[in-house]
C-alpha positions in Angstrom: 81.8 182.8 25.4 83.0 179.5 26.8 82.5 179.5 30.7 84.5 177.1 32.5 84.0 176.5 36.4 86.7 175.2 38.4 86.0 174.2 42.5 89.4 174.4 44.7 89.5 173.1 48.5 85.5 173.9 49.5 85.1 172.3 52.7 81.4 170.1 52.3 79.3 171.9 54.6 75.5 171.6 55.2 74.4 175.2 54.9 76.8 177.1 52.6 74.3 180.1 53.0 77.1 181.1 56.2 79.7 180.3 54.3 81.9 183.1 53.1 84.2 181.7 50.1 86.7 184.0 48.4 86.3 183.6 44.6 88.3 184.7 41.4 85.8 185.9 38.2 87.8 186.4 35.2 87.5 186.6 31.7 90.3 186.5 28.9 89.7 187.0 25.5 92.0 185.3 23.1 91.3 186.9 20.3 91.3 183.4 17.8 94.8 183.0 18.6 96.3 179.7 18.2 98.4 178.6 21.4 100.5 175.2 21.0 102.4 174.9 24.0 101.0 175.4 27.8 100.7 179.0 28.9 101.5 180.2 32.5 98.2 182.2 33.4 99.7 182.2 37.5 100.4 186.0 37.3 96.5 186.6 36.0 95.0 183.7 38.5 97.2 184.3 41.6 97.3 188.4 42.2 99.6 189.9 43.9 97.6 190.8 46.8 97.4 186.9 47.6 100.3 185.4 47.0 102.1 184.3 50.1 98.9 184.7 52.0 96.5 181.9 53.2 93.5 183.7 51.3 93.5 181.6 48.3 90.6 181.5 46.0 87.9 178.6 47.1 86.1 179.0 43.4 87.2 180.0 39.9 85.3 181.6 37.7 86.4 181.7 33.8 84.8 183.2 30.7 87.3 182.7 27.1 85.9 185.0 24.5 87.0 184.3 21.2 88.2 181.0 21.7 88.0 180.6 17.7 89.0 183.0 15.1 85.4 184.9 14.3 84.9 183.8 11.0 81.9 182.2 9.1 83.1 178.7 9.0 83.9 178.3 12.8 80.9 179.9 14.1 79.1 177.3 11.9 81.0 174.9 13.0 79.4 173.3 16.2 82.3 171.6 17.9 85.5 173.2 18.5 86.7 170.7 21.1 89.9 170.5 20.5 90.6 174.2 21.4 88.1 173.8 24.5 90.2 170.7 26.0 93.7 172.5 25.2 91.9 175.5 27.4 90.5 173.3 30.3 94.0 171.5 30.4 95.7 174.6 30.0 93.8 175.8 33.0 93.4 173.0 35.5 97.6 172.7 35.7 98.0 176.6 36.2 95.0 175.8 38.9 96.7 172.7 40.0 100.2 174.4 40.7 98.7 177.1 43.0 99.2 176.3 46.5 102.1 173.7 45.8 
């Protein structure tokens, strides 16, 4: 599983222990699919319940399953990087349009 962590508009503050943050924990499991033009993920990132409101998530937490098709060759393969920058990209601009 690829885990990606993305940090949105936390204020610096000296003792995060009293800081309440709201976070969104996902995961999405591709199933080895190939994708060749940018997805909208805003309908899976941005619920319902919090569009239009002020309560936007602080944190993002992703986990991609299957990012590769499960096959001997790719799990002996030890760098699919390609496929892990198209899914970082993919996701910062959904992130990056939130809020706008």
């Amino acid at each position: 599983m690829l885990i990606i962590l993305f940090f949105k508009n936390i204020v610096q503050d000296s003792d995060l222990k009293k800081k309440r943050i709201i976070a969104f924990i996902g995961t999405y499991n591709l199933g080895g699919s190939e994708f060749k033009d940018p997805l909208d993920l805003l309908d899976w990132l941005l619920p319902d319940e919090l569009k239009g409101t002020e309560k936007l998530p602080e944190m993002y937490i992703i986990g991609l399953q299957e990012v590769v098709p499960l096959n001997a060759s790719n799990i002996l393969i030890t760098s699919n990087s390609l496929k892990v920058d198209y899914w970082k990209n993919t996701l910062q601009s959904n992130l990056d349009s939130i809020g706008k």
